[in-house]
N, C-alpha and C positions, 0 to 999 in steps of 0.2 A: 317694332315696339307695338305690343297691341294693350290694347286698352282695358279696362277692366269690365266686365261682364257678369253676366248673373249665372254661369256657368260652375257653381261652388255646391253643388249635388251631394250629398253622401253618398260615398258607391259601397257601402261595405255596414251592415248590419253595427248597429250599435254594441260593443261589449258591457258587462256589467263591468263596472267601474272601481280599479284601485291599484294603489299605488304598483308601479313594476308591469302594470298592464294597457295593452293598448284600447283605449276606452275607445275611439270610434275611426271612422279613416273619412276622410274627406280631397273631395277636390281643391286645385286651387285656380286661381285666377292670376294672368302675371301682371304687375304694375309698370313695374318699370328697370333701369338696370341702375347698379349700385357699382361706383369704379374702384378701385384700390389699385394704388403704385405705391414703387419705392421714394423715398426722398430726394426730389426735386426729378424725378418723373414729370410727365404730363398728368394731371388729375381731369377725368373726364366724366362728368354722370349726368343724367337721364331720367328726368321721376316725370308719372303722367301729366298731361295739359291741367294745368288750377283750374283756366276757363278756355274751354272750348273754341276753339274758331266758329263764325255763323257757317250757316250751311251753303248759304249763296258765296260763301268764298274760299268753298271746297274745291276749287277748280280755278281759282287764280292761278298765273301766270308765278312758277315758283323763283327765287333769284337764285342764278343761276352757281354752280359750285365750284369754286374756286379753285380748282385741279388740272392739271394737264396730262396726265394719265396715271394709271393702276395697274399692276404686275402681282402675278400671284406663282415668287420662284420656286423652281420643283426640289430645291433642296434644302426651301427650310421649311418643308412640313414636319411636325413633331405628334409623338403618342403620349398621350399625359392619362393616367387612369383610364387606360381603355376608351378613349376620347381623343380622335384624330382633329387635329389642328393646323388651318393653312395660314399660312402668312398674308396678307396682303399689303403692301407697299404702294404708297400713293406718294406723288409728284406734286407738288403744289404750280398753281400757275405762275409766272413773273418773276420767278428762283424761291429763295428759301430750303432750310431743310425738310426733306422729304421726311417721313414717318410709318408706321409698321402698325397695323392691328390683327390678331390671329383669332380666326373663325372657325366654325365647325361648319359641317354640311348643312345644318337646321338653322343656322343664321341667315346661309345664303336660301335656302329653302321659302323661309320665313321673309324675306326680302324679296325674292320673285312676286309671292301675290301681290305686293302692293304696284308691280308694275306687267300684268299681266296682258299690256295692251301690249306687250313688246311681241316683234313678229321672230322672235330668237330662242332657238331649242334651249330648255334647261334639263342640264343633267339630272338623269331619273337618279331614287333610290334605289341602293343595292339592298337587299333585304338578310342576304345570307355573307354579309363581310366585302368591303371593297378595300382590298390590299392590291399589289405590283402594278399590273397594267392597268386593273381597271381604277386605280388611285391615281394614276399620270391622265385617262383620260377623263378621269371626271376634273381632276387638277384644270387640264386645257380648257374642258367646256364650263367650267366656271368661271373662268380667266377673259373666257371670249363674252361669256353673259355678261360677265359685272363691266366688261368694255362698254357694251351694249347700249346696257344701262346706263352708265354714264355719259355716254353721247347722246340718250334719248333727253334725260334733264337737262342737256345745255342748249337743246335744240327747240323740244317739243312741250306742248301744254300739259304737262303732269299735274295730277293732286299735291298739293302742298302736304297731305301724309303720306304721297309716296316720295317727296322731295324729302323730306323728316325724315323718312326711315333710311333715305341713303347715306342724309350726312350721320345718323349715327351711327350707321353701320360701317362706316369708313373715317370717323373720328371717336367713337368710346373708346375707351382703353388706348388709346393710340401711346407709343414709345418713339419719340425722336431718332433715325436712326443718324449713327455716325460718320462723320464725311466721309471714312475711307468704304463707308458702304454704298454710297451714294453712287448714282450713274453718273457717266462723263467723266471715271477715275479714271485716263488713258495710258497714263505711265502706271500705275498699279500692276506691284509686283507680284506674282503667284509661283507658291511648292506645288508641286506634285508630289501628295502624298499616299502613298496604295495602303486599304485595309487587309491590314492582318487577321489569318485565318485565325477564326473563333470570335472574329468583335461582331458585336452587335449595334443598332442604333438604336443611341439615347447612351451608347458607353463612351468613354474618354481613350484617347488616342495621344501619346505623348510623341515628340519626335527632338530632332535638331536641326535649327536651320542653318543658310550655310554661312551668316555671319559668327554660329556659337548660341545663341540661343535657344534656349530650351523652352519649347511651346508645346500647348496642348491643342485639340479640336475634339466636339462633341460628332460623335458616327452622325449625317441624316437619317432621316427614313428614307427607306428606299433602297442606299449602298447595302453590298453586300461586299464578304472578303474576296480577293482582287479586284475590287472596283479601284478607280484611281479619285480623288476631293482634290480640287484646286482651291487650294486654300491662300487667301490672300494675304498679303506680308505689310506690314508696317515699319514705322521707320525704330532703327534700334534703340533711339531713346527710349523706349515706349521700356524697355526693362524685360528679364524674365517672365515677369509674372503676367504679363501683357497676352491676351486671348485674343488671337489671332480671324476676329472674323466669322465665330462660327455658324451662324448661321447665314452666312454667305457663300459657304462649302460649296463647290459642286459637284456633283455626281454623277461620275462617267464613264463607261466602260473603258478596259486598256485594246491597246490594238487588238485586233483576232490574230496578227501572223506571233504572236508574243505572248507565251504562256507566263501565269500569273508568278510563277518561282522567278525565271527570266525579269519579269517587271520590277517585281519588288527589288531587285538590284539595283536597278536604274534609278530609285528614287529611294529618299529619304529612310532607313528603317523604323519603323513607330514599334514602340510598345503598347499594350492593351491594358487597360487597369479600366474595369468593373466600378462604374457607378451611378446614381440615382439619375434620370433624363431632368438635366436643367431648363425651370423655369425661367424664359427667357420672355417675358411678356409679362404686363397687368392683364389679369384674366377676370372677366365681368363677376361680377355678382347678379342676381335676380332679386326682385321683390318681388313679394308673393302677396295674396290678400285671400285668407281662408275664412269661414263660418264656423265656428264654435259649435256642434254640434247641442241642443239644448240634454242637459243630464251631467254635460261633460264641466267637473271639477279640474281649479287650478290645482296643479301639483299631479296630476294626470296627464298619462302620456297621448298621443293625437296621431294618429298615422295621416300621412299628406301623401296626395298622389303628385308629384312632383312634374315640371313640364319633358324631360325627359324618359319620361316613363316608371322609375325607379320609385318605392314606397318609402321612403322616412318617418323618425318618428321624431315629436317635437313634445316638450315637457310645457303645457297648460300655464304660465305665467299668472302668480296673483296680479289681480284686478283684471284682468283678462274680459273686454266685452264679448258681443255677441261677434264682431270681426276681428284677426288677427292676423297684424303685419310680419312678416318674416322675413330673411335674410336667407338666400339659399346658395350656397357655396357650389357649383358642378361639379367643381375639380375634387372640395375634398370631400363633399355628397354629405354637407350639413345644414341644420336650419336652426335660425338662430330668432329668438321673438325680438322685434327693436319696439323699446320703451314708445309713448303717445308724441314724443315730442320728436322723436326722428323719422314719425312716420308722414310722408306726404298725407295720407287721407286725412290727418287729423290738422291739414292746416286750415285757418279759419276765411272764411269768403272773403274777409277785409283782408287778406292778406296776400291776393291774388295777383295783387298791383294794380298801375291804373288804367292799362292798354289789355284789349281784348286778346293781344299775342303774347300774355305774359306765361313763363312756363316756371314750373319750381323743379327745381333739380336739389339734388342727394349727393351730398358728398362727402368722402369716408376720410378722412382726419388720418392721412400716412405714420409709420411708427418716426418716431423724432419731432413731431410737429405739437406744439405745445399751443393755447388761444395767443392770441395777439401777431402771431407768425401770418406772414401772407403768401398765399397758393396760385398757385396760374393753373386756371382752369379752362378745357374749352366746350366752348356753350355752344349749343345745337347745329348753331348757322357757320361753326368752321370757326371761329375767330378764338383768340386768347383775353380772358380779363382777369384782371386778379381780384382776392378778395382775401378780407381778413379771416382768421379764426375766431369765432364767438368765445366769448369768456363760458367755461362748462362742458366745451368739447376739448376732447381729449384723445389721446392716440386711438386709432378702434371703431371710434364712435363715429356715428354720422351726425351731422348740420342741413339743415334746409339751407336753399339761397334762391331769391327771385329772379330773372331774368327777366328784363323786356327788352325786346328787338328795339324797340318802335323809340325806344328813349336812351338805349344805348347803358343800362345801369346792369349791376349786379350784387346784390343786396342779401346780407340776411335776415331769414325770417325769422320775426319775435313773436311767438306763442304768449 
């Protein structure tokens, strides 16, 4: 999470100004993250500190996190818009369901500096594409870092913002997963299913299993045709339509003394049927905090240098000050202005709470959830609270809510 900064520069000459044109480009600044899940998901967000921690207790002693390990499996990395995504699967301490959040390289990237005292290699960037091996071996050496890291916070004196950035890095967006994906499944049944020539990953695979049922599996990244997916089986109740696991696949070569025509005998025959790579995760949102270029008219369009790299443009909102809050999608590379009252910077100092660890967080109002509905959210330090829907928010929309640790509450804010 980084914080906001005066790094909001114009990098790109002013145009003259109207409508249909890009009046100026600007940098941005990122605030904080914005979560969206489906209904009755996990709902998880993240808006910057209301008030600050003191300085003299930048170096406390952080509480420790509530985990008993992290896994990041080699077959459920996914390609979404030209944006590779890894899984990461965390274990809670004392049982409980485990849970899944999916990262890019620049999350885990962005997560290193804040624990830079670590005495553990991180995988460098690849500059010209990391696909096959060298995607398995940055896969490992992020696996072994973020191990690292987590054995460092339950041992050693970290900053309480590199204790913050782990638990959100390892609880935003997080998706409960399901028992039969869970470790310690011992009796868990597996097909051997081999990829047929011509599928690709991110494409559907239909097959039969051998009680009669007709199942599908999404290809990983990675497999390629004759690879063989151990795909795991559930119990028959579960119906046709019942999706077998997929991103539990795994992906593995067939024997070498056994050529792929020979294999494909042996197991299952799948058909290939061509389709969109399923989003199988809440994928974050960003806040952004840009500068208004002065010249620059509502109804005029804004070019933004995005954290990414990529330029967007954003349409100048009436009433629009001299700062403007945004919403930036990665996955579908859009920016969105949110209204005065959804935006963290505009909450007021009295509303900060009454403890110096209060934090306000943003949260995105799932499609079906109407006000008076109540959400389980989890708030910074790992834990679940619920809270209501404010009368006015509405599917789409985000809500403030205050958090204190220190008091144990979770509160919405009234502007």
């Amino acid at each position: 999470m980084s914080s906001r900064s005066g790094a909001n520069a114009i990098v790109a000459r002013q145009h003259e100004g109207s409508t249909g044109s890009v009046a100026a480009t600007v940098g941005c600044a990122v605030v904080g993250l914005l979560i969206a899940g489906p209904v009755g998901a996990l709902i998880g967000g993240f808006a910057q500190l209301a008030v600050a921690s003191h300085r003299d207790r930048r170096w406390q002693q952080a509480q420790p996190l509530r985990i008993s390990g992290v896994s990041i499996p080699p077959s459920c990395t996914m390609e979404v818009n030209g944006v590779t995504f890894l899984a990461v699967d965390v274990v809670p301490a004392g049982g409980g369901p485990s849970w899944r959040v999916m990262r890019r390289y620049n999350d885990f990237l962005r997560l290193s500096r804040q624990f830079r005292f670590l005495r553990f290699p991180f995988p460098r960037k690849h500059w010209f594409g990391c696909t096959g091996h060298r995607l398995e071996e940055r896969r490992r050496g992020l696996e072994a870092w973020l191990r690292c890291a987590v054995a460092a916070s339950m041992g050693e004196r970290i900053s309480n913002k590199a204790a913050a950035g782990l638990k959100i890095f390892l609880g935003c967006g997080a998706q409960e997963l399901a028992p039969a994906l869970q470790a310690g499944q011992a009796q868990q049944q597996f097909l051997r299913v081999l990829v047929p020539v011509g599928c690709q990953p991110g494409q559907e695979i239909s097959f039969t299993a051998p009680d009669g049922r007709q199942l599908t599996v999404v290809v990983p990244l990675g497999a390629s045709p004759g690879m063989e997916l151990q795909v795991p089986l559930g119990p028959a109740s579960a119906g046709p339509s019942w999706n077998p696991a997929v991103q539990e696949a795994q992906a593995q070569a067939p024997p070498s003394n056994q050529a792929p025509a020979a294999a494909a005998a042996a197991f299952a025959a799948p058909s290939c049927e061509t389709c969109s790579l399923q989003e199988t995760c809440s994928f974050q949102t960003v806040l952004l905090s840009i500068q208004v270029p002065q010249g620059v008219l509502p109804g005029q369009l804004l070019g933004v240098k995005v954290p990414d790299g990529r330029e967007l443009t954003v349409v100048v909102p009436e009433g629009a000050g001299p700062e403007l809050q945004l919403q930036f999608d990665p996955v579908a590379g859009t920016l969105t202005p949110l209204s005065a009252w959804e935006s963290p910077a505009s909450v007021p100092a009295a509303a900060a709470g009454a403890s110096d660890q209060s934090v306000v967080l943003s949260i995105q109002v799932p499609a079906g959830v109407t006000a008076g509905q109540t959400l389980e959210v989890m708030v910074p330090d790992g834990c679940k609270m619920l809270v209501t829907v404010p009368e006015g928010a509405t599917a789409g929309t985000s809500f403030l809510v205050r958090f204190d640790p220190m008091q144990g509450t979770l509160v919405p804010v009234t502007l």
